[in-house]
N, C-alpha and C positions, 0 to 999 in steps of 0.2 A: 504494500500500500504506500503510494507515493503523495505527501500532501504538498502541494503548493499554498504558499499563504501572502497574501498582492499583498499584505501588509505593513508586510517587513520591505514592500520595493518603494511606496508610495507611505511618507511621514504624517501621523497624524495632522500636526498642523498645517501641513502642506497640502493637504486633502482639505481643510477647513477652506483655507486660502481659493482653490481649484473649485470651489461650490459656485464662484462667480463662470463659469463657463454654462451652468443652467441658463440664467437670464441670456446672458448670449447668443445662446442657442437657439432659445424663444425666439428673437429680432430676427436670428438669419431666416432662420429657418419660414418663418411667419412671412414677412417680406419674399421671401423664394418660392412660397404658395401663392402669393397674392398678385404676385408682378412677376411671373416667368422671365417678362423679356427682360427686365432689370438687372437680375441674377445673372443670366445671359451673358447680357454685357458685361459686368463686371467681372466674370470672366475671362472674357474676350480678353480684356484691357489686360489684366494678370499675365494672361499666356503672351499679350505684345511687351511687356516690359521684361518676362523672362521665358521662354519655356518651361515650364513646370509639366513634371508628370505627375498621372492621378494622384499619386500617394504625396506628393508634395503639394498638392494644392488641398488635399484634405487634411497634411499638418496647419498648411496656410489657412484655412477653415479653422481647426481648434482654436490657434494663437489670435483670430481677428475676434472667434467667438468670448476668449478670457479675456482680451482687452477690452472691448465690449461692454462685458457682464461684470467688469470690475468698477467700470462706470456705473452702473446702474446699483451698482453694488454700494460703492459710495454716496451716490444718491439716497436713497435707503438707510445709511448713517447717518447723513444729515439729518434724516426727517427721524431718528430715533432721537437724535440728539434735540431738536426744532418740538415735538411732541413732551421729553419731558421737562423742557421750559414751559410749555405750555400747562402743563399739568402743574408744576412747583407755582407758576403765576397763579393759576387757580386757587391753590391753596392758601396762596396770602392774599389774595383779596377778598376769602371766605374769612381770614382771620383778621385782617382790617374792617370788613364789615358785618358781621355778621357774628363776629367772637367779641368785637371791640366792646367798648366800657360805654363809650357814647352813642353805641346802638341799643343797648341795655336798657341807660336811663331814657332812649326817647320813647323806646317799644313801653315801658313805664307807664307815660305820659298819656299816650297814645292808646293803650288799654283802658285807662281808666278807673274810676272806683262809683261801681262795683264794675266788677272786670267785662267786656264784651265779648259775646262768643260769635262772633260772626266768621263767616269762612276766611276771611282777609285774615282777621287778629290769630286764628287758630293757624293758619299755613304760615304765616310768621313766626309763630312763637314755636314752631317746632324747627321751622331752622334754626332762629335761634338756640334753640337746646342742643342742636346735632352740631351746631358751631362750638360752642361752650364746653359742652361734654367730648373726653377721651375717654371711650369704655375699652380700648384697648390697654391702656397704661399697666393695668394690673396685670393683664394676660405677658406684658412684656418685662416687666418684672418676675414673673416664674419661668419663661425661656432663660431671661437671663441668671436665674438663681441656677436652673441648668448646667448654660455654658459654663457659669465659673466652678461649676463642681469637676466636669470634663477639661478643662482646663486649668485645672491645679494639676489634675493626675496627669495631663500630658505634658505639662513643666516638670514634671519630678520625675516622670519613669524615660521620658526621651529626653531630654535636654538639660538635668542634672538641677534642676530651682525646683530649690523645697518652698511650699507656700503652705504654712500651719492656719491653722484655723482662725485665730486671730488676726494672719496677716493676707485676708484673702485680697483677690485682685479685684472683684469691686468697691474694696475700703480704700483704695490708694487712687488717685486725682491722673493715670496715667493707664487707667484700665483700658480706656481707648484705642492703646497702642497694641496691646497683647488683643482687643478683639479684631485688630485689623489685618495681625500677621498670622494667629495662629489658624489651625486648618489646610486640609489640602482641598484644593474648592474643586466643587464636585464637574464630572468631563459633562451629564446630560445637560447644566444649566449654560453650560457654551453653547453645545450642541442645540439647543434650543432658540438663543441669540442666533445662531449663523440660518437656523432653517425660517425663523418669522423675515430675517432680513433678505434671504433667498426669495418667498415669496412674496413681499413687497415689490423687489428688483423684478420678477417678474410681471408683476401687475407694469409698472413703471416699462417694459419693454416691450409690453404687448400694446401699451396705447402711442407708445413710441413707433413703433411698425403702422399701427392704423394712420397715423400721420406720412410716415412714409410713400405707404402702398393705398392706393382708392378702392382696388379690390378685396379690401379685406373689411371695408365698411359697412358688415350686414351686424343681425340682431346675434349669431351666433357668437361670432368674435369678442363683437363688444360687451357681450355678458360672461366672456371670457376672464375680459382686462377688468372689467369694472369688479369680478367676485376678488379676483387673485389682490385688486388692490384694496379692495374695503376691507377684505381680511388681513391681509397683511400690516394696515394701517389701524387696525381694532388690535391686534396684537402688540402691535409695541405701544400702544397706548396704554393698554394692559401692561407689559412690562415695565413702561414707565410708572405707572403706578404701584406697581410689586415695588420698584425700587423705592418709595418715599413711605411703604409697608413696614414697620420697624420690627413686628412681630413676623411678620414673614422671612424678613432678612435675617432676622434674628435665630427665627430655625434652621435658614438653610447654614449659617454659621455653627450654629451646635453640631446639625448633621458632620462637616465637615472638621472639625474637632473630631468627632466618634468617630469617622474615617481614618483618620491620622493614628487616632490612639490605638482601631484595632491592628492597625499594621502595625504598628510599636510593640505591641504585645505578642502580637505573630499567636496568639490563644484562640480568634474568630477565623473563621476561613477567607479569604482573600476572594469579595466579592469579582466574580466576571463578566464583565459589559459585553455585550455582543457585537455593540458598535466598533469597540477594538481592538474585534478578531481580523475584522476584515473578510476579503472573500478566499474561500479554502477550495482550491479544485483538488479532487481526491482520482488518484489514477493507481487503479487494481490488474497490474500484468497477466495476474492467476485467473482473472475472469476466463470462462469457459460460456463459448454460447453456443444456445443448444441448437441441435440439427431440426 
């Protein structure tokens, strides 16, 4: 039994990197359905500046598709980046208005005594409350009572800093630093980031092509470009919001601790991700086939 395993020829992050030839691909490709004769030429024009044979113009194909798609790739970064600005702006103008002190006393005023219950004062006053109130604060106070249990023992059994119980690492004004470094941060939450920005990049490629090409202008296409980008654009809105989540961040950071610590210990078995195995082609010389 012979395994071959592509994964050891092609580097994790190098394969992360290589995910912009999807969107790419989408454009060539898309425009190459929509506009034969365009492709054509394009073509043409290749073969007069050099003779290319098939197999050279189909590297020339990959390499025009990852420059491409690295475009559209960074595109897609921007609008992660652009998205959670917009979500952080949201949240301080909910906290200038609607948490402030001088929104308090006017909704006050404006209430009345005895108090009115009309649909205006009631749908105010529960933003108000949902402004005012963090019903998460306690739930991230017990993640955190968590991470610092998990990260004492992983300061003492890997890295040699005894931390006793009086001197734990949220009593001291520098805990922020041990929550920033420790942990091996987990490969699906990349994995994750690289696939929402993948299909954003493709949304972004596919309306890219419909500009290009006029034949690609029906209802089919355009419900194409229009899902890949509302999804793709729902998603990292979504992860911009995970990120300003402090209880969320806060588990994936414990996870990552417990990570660290059970390889330290070498006592839990050495979780395996499938994603990097990569692909295994399996070749059996003893196979016998039957007559």
């Amino acid at each position: 039994m012979i395994k071959l395993n592509i994964s050891s020829l092609i580097p994790r992050r190098l394969a992360i990197y290589l995910l912009g030839i999807i969107p790419g691909a989408l454009f060539h490709l898309s425009v190459a359905f929509g506009d034969p004769d365009l492709a054509r030429h394009m073509i043409e024009r290749a073969k007069q500046a050099y003779p290319f044979e098939p197999y050279a113009l189909f590297i020339l194909l990959v390499l025009s598709c990852l420059v491409v798609g690295q475009t559209f790739f960074l595109l897609s970064w921007f609008a992660d980046i652009f998205l959670s600005i917009l979500y952080q702006l949201k949240r301080y103008f909910v906290r200038t208005t609607f948490a402030s002190w001088w929104m308090y006393k006017w909704f006050g005023k404006l209430q009345g005594i005895p108090p009115k219950r009309n649909l205006f004062i009631r749908s105010l006053s529960w933003l108000i409350f949902r402004a005012r109130t963090d019903r998460r604060e306690s739930q991230r106070a017990v993640v955190l009572s968590c991470w610092d249990q998990a990260a004492m023992r992983l300061l003492k059994q890997r890295y040699g800093i005894d931390k006793t119980d009086s001197h734990r690492l949220l009593l001291h004004h520098d805990w922020e630093v041990w929550y920033s470094v420790l942990g091996k941060p987990p490969a699906m939450l990349q994995d994750a980031v690289m696939t929402m920005r993948t299909i954003f990049g493709c949304g972004l490629a596919a309306f890219s092509a419909l500009y290009v090409s006029a034949g690609l202008r029906n209802r089919f296409f355009i419900t194409i470009a229009v899902v890949l980008t509302v999804s793709g654009c729902y998603q990292l809105f979504d992860l911009a919001k995970w990120r300003q989540d402090q209880v969320r961040v806060g588990l994936v950071r414990l996870r990552s601790v417990l990570t660290e610590l059970a390889e330290t210990k070498g006592s839990a078995p050495k979780a395996t991700d499938e994603s990097d195995k990569g692909f295994e082609i399996a070749i059996d010389p003893d196979t016998k086939k039957d007559d």
